[in-house]
N, C-alpha and C positions, 0 to 999 in steps of 0.2 A: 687462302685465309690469312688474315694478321696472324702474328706469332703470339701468342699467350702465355709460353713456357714462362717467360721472368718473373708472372705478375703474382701476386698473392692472393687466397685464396679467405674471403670475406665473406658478411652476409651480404647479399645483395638484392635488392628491394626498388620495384619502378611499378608507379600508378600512371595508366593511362586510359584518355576519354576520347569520348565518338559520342556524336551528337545523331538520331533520327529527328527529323521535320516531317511532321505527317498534316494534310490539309485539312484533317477536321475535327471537331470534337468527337465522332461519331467512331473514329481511328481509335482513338486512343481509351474511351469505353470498351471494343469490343476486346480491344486486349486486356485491359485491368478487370475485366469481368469476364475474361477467357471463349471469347466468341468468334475467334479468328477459326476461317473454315479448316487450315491447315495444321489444328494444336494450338496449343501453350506454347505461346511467344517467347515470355522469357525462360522459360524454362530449357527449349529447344535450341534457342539463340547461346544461353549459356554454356549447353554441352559443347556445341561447335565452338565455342573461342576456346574451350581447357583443352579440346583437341588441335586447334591451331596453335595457343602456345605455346603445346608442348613439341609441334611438329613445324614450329617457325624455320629451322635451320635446314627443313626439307622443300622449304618455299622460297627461303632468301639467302642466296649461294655464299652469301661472306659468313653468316651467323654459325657460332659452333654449337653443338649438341648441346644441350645442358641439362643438368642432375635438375631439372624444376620441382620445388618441392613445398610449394603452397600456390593456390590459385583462388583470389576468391571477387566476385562478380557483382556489379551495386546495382541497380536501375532506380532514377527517379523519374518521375513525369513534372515538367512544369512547361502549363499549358497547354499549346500542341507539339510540344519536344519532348522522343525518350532519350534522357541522359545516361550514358553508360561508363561504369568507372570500373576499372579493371586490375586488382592488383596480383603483382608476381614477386614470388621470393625466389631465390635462391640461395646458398652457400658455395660459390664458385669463381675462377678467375674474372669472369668477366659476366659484364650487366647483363640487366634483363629488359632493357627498356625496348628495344625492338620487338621484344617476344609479347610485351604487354601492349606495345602498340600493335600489333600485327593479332592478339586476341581480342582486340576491341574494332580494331576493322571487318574482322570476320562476326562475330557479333551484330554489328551497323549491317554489315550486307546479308545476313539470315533472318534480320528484323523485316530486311528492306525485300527479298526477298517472301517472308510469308505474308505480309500486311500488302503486297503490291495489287494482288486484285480485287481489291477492296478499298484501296485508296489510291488512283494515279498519280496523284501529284506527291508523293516521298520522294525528301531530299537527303543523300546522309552528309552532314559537314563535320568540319574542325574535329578532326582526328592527330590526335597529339597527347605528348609528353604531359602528366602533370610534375611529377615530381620522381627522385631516384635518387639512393643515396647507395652505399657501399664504394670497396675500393680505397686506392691510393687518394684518391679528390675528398673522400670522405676524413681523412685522418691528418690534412694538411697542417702543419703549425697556426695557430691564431698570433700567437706571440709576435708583436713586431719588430723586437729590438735582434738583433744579430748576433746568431751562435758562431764564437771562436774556435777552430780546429786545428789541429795540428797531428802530421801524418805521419809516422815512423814507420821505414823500412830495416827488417832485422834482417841480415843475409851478410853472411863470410862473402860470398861470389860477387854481390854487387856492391859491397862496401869495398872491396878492392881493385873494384874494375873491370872486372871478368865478365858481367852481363849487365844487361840494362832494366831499369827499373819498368815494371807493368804495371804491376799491383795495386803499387801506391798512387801512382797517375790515374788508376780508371777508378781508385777511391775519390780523389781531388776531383774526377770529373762529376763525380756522382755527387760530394756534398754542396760545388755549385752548383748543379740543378736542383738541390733544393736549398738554396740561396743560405748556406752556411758560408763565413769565411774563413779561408785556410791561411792561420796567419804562418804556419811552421813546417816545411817539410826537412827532412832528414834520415838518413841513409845508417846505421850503425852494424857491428858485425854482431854475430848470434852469443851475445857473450852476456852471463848473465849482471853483473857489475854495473855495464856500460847501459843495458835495458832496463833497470831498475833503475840507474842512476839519472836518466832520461827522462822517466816519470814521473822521479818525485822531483825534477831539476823542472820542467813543463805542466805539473796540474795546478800550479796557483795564476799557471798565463792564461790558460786557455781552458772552454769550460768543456770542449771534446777532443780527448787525445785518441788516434784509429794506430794501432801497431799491428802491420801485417807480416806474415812470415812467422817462422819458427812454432808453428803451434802442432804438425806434427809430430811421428815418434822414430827418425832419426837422432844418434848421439846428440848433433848438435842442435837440436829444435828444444830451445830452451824458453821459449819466452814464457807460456805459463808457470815455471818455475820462481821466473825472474819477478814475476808481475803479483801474482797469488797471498806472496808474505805481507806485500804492503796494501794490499784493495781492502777499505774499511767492509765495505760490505758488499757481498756479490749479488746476484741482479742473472739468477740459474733462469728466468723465466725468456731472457734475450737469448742466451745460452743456447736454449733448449728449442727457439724459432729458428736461431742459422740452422742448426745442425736436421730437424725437420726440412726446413726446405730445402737443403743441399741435398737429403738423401735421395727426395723425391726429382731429384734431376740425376745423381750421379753415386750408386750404394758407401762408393768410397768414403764419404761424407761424413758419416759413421769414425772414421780416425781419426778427424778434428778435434782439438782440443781448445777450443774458442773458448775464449774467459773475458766474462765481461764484470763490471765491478763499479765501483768510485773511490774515490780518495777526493773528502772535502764535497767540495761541488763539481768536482771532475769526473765527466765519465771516462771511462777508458775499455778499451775495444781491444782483443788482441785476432787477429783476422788470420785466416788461410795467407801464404803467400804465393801462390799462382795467381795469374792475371784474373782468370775465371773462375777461382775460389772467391777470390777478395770480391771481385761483383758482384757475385752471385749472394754473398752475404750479405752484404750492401744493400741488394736488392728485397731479401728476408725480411729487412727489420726497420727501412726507412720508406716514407717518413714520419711512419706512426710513435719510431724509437725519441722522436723531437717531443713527444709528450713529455720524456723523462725529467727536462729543463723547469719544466710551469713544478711539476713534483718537489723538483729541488729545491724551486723558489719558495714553494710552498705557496703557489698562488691555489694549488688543488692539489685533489686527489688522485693516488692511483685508483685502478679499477677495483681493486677486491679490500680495499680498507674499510 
């Protein structure tokens, strides 16, 4: 199976169709007026695809389980075609459109199956996607113009030489794939002076400053100290997505002290600094967190205003 640990867990929503062709008029009365010798067509057809749905990942070796937690079933007739539209929800890392597809093909073949000795010539076609939304694809930036970043490493150990930077690199690799430019990166020790001094020296260049490091609760993990006095307004709701999806990978996650905030039109991030803190928060909150921008511009709304 693909790995799904990284991904965020969303609503997720996929309408899919399956077309039956049946040879005559004579087909398609004895179903709309329930004369088919084997039962209620749609009725019958319908149970088998909420059981396919739901048992998709026991039929198609890649698909993983999923919490399915709406299913609901459309039929039209036009002419000699039943149209079947099939929609699936869920709330989970990954889509549903295989499973919507995969209950509308079992559908098509229990239609095609009760009407078959009653009509020889059923064909079932064009089984497919219509539509699916949820996920990261769902929350992409619209905004065309290009968000400014600049990355600050806090650490005694690698301000002086002694280790090599992680954190901060698999941040930069993470804001170009989502086509953020990083106009700044830099290295400072855990000092609170020098990281306050940092921030308000950098939030009128660039419109996302990411500080990783220092947010635990060793002596020298000082950056939410450093950073806290000067953020006009904090932004508990970014907060409170790292520190949820960190737990649910790692309980430690729980002693993070992530402070997210602004000053001005600057966001500003203070991140884990492990290589696999700093991603994995990255991964939390982007790149639905690029909504924040259209906010500040005031081109819209946030969600609950």
């Amino acid at each position: 199976m693909v790995d799904i640990t990284h991904k965020i867990t969303t609503l997720r929503v996929a309408k899919a169709k399956a077309i039956v062709h049946t040879s005559s008029l004579d087909t398609i009365l004895a179903v709309t007026e329930n004369r088919v010798p084997k039962g209620n067509v749609f009725e019958m057809a319908k149970v088998a695809g909420l059981f396919a749905v739901k048992n998709t990942h026991l039929t198609i070796p890649d698909c993983h389980p999923l919490p399915i937690e709406y299913t609901a079933v459309e039929y039209q007739i036009e002419g000699l075609e039943i149209h079947i539209f099939i929609t699936v929800k869920t709330i989970y890392k990954t889509g549903v459109e295989v499973e919507a597809m995969h209950g509308a093909s079992v559908i098509a073949l229990t239609i095609y199956d009760m009407l078959k000795p009653i009509d020889k010539g059923i064909t079932i076609r064009e089984i497919g996607l219509v539509e699916k939304t949820g996920g990261k694809s769902s929350f992409k930036r619209q905004d065309p113009s290009t968000i400014s970043a600049g990355v600050i490493v806090c650490s005694d150990s690698i301000s002086a030489g002694e280790k090599e930077d992680g954190a901060g690199k698999a941040i930069i690799e993470k804001l170009k794939s989502q086509g953020v430019e990083v106009k700044t990166y830099a290295v400072v020790p855990d000092e609170i002076a020098t990281i306050r001094a940092t921030a308000l020296d950098l939030c009128d260049l660039v419109q996302l400053l990411i500080f990783t490091g220092g947010t635990g609760l060793s002596p020298r993990d000082v950056t939410p100290e450093a950073l806290e006095p000067i953020l006009e307004r904090r932004i508990p709701g970014i907060e409170e997505a790292i520190r949820s999806y960190g737990q649910q990978i790692m309980p430690y996650a729980m002693l993070s002290r992530s402070v997210v905030g602004t000053i001005g039109n600057c966001l500003i991030l203070a991140l884990p600094g492990s290589t696999k803190g700093a991603s994995e928060s990255m991964d939390a909150v982007f790149p639905h967190l690029l909504h924040v921008f259209k906010v500040l511009k005031g081109t819209t709304h946030s969600a609950n205003d």
